[in-house]
C-alpha positions in Angstrom: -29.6 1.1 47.7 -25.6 1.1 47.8 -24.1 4.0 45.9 -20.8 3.5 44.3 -18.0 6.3 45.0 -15.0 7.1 43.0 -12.9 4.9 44.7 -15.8 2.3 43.8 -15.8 3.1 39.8 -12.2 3.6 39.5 -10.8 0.3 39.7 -13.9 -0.9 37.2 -12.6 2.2 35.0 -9.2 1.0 35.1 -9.3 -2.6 34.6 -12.2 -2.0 31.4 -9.5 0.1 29.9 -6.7 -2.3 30.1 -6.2 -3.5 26.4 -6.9 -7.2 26.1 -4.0 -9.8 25.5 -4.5 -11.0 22.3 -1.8 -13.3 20.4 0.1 -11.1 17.6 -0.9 -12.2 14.4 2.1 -14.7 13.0 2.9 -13.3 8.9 3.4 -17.1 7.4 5.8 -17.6 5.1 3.6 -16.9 1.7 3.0 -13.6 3.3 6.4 -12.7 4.0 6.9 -13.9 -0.1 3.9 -11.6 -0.7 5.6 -8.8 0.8 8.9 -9.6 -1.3 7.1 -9.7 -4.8 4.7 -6.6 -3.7 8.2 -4.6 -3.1 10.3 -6.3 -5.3 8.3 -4.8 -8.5 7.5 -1.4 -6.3 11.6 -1.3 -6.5 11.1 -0.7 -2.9 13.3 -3.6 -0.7 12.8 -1.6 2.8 10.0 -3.7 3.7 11.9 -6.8 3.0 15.0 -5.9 4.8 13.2 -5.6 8.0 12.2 -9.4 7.5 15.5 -10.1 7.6 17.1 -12.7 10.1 19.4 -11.0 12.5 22.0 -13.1 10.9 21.4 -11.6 7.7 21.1 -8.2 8.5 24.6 -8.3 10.4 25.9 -9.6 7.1 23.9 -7.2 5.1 25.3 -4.1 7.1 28.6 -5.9 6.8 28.6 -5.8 3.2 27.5 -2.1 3.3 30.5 -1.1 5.2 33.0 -3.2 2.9 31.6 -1.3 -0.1 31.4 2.4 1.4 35.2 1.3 2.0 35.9 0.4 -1.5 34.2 3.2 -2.8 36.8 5.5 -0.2 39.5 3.9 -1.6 39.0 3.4 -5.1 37.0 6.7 -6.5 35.5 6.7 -9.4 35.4 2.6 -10.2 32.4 0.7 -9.8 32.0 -0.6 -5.9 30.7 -4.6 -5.5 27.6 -3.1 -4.6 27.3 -0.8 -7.2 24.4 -2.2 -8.7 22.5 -2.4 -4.9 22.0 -6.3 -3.2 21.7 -9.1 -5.3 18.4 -10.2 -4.5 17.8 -12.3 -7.7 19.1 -14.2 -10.0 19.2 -11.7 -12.7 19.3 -7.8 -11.6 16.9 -7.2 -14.6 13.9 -5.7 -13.3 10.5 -8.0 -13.6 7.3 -6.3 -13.9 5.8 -9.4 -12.5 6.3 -11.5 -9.4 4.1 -14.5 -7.5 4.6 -16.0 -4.8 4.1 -19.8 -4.2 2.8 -21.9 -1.3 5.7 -22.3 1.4 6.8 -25.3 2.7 7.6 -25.5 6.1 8.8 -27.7 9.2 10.0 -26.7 12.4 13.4 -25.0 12.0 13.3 -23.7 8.1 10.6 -23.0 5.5 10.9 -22.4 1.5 8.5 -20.1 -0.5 9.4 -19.8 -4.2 9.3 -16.5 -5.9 8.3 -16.3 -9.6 9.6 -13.2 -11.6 7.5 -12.4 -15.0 8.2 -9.9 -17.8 6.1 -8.7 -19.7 7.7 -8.3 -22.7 9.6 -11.3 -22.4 7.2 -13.8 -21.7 10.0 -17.1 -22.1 12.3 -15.2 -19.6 10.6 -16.4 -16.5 12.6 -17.4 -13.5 12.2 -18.5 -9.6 14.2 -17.8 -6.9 13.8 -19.8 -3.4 13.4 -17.4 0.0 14.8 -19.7 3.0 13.3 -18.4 6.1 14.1 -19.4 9.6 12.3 -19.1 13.2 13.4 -15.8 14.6 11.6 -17.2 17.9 10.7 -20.6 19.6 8.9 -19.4 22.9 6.7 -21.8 24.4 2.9 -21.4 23.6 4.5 -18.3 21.5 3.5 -18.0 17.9 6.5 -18.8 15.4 7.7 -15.9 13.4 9.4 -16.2 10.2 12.4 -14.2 8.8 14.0 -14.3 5.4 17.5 -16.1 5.4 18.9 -15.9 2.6 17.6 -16.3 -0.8 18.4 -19.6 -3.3 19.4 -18.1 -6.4 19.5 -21.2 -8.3 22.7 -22.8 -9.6 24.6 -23.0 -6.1 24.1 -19.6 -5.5 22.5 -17.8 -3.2 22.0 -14.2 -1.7 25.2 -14.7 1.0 27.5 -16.4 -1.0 27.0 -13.7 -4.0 27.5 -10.9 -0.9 30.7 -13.0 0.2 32.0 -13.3 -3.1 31.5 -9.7 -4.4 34.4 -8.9 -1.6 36.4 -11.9 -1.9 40.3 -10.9 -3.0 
């Protein structure tokens, strides 16, 4: 009978403890809406910002700076910002959100939001999150990040950023 040594078991050892390559688990893009309702009445955004697109971030931190400025050089007025990111239509807060089915191709998907108050039934609104790949790798799975956000009415989340600096 053949008796195994430690130099016998170790390399079993090591190779059973190796964790096993699994793919990540992709968030789709009704999750990622999920996650913006779910914060969005918690009054908590944090989550959402780290869905944010590189792009968007950048511009995001952008904006930040541009207001901390305004706020140096103007104390005591309201900064562009004052009233935090404009990530819907109406700052109001909504007791209620859903999110819908996305709609996605390759290079963009849509996911509509729906904000609900309770005590104002009839004020019901959608916004639109755009989200782009953040990654194409081959045999890698997609992963989604927020974009910006279709306000409705031409507007969206970057162009109401842009234009709470403009001159």
């Amino acid at each position: 009978m053949r008796h195994l040594t430690i130099t016998g078991i170790l390399p079993l050892l090591l190779v059973s403890a190796m964790p096993a390559h699994a793919q990540m688990a992709t968030i789709e893009p009704e999750q990622i809406a999920e996650i913006f309702c779910i914060s969005s009445v918690g009054n908590n955004m944090a989550p959402v910002e780290a869905l944010f697109s590189s792009d968007l971030q950048a511009l995001v931190a952008e904006a930040w700076e541009k207001n901390a400025a305004y706020e140096a050089a103007n104390p005591g007025d309201k900064p562009p910002l004052g009233d935090g990111l404009p990530w819907r239509t109406w700052p109001d807060y909504a007791d209620g959100c859903t999110a819908g089915e996305g709609v996605a191709e390759r290079e963009l998907a849509h996911v509509d939001v729906t904000y609900t108050f309770s005590e104002a039934p009839d004020a019901t609104y959608s916004n639109t999150l755009v989200l782009r790949p953040a990654t194409f790798v081959d045999g890698a799975n997609l992963e989604w990040r927020i974009d910006d956000i279709d306000l409705g009415e031409g507007q969206t989340f970057r162009s109401v950023l842009a234009g709470a600096f403009a001159p």
